[in-house]
C-alpha positions as a Python dict, from the first residue, in 0.01 Angstrom:
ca = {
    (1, 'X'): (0, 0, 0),
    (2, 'X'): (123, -376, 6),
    (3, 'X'): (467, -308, -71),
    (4, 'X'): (390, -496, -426),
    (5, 'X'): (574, -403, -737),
    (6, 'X'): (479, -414, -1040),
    (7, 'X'): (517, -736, -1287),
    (8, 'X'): (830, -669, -1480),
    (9, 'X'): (1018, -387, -1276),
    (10, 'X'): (1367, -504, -1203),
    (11, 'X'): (1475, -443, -778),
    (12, 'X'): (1818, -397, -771),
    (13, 'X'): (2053, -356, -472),
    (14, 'X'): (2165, -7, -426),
    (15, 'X'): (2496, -84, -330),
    (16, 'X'): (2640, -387, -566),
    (17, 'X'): (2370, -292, -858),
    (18, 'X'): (2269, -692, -872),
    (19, 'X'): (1918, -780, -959),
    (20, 'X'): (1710, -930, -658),
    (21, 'X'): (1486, -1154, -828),
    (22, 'X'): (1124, -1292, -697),
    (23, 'X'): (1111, -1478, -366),
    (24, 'X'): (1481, -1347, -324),
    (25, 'X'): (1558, -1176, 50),
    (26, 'X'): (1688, -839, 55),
    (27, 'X'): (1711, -543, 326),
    (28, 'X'): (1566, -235, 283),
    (29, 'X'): (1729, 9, 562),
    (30, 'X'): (1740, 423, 505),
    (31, 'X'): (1690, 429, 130),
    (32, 'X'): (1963, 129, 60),
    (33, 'X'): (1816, -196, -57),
    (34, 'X'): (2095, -456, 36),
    (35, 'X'): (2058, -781, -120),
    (36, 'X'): (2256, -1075, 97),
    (37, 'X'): (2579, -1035, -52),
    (38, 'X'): (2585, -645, 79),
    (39, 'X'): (2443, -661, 431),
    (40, 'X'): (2733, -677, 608),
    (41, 'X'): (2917, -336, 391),
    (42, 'X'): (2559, -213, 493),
    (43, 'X'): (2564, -291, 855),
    (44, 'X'): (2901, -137, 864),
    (45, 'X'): (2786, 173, 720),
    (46, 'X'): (2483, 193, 903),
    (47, 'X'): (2655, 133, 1259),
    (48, 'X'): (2941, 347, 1176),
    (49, 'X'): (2852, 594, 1411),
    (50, 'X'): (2851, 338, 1690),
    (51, 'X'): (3183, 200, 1633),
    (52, 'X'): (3454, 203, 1921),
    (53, 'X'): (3769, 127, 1934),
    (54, 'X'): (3864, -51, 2282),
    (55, 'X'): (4089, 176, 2511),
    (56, 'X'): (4001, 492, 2252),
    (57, 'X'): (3637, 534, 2348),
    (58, 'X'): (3496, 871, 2375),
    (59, 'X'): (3828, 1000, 2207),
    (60, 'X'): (3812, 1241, 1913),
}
């Protein structure tokens, strides 16, 4: 597979709904396309589980 879509289907970003349009970057991470406007909400959801707080690590 080359990762090629077909002529006329529309790539949207699953978190904003905005079309990505041809020649366009976007980030495709766990089943979320991102375009640019939405990577760093995506970031934060995808590092979530590496956050710390300083002076609460390891804390509940």
């Amino acid at each position: 597979m080359t990762g090629r879509r077909p002529v006329g289907q529309v790539l949207r970003c699953t978190l904003c709904g905005r079309e990505i349009v041809r020649g366009e970057e976007y980030w495709a991470c766990n089943g979320h396309l991102a375009c640019r406007g939405c990577l760093p909400e995506l970031a934060r959801r995808e590092l979530a589980p590496c956050r710390e707080v300083f002076g609460k690590e390891g804390r509940p």
